[in-house]
N, C-alpha and C positions, 0 to 999 in steps of 0.2 A: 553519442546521442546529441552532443551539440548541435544546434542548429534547426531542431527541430521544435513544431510549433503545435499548438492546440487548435483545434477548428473550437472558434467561440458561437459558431452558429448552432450547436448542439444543446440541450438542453445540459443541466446541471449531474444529473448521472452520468450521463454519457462523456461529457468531459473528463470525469472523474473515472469510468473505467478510461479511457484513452492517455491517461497520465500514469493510468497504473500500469497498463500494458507495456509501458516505460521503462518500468524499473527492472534494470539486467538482475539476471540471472545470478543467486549470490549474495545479494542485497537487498536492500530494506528503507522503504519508506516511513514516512508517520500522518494519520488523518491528517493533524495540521498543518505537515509543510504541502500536502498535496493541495488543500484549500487557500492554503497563502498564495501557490504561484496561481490557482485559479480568480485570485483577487479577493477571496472571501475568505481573510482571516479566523473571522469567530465561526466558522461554519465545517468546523474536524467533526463534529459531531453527525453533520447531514453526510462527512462522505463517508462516515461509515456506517450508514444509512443507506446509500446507495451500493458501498459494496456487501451489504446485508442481502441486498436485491439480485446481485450479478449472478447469481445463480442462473436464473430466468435467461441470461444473456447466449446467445448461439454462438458467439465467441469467446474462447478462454483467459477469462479475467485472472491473471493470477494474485488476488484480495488477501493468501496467505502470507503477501512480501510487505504488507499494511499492519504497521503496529502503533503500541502510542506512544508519545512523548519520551518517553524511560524506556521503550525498548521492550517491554511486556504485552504477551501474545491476550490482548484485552476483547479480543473478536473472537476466542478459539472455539465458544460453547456455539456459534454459528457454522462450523466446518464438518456435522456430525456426529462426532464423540468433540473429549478434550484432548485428546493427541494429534489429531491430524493435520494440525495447522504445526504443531510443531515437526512430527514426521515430513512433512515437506519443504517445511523451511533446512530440515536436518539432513536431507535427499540435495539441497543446493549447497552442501557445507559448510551453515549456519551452525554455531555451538547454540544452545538454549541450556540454559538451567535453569531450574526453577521459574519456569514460563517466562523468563528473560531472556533476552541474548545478549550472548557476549563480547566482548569488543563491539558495540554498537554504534560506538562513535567510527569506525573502521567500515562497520558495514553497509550505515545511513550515506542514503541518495536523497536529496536533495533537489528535486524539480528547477526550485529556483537557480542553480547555479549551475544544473547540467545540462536545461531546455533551455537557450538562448539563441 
């Protein structure tokens, strides 16, 4: 995925699904490093706010690879029940326990240091 770049002329969602559609297969983001490499540190909050919204989207956001800080599935009551964001994260050979995942540090992608 190096090498690849954000089109800045999109608005603020749209950014934010195209950074998520990022994240291989496997792995795991966090609201805030997704808003950090978009320049808007204090703003984890709006991108999961906008992948609240991806639903809507004609293309498949995969929003269930978006966790927070710690690694805890904090979006899951938005993916239908309370399982399915883990069920899917569990289908790409994520461990979760306890709405955590495990080895997070192992499975976190990092925008800023793997879109350059």
């Amino acid at each position: 995925m190096a090498g690849k770049k954000i089109s800045r002329n999109n608005d603020f969602f749209d950014m934010v699904y195209e950074v998520t559609r990022l994240i291989p297969y496997g792995r795991v983001s966090t609201y805030g490093a997704i808003a950090r490499y978009l320049g808007t540190g204090r703003s984890a909050r709006m991108v999961g706010w906008a992948l609240n919204a991806c639903h809507n989207n004609p293309v498949f956001i995969p929003a269930h690879r978006v966790v927070n800080r710690n690694g805890i599935l904090t979006g899951k009551h938005h993916f239908g029940n309370s399982t399915t964001m883990r069920q899917l994260l569990e289908n790409e050979g994520i461990v979760v326990e306890d709405d955590q995942i495990v080895n997070f540090r192992e499975k976190f992608w990092d925008p800023l240091s793997e879109l350059q």
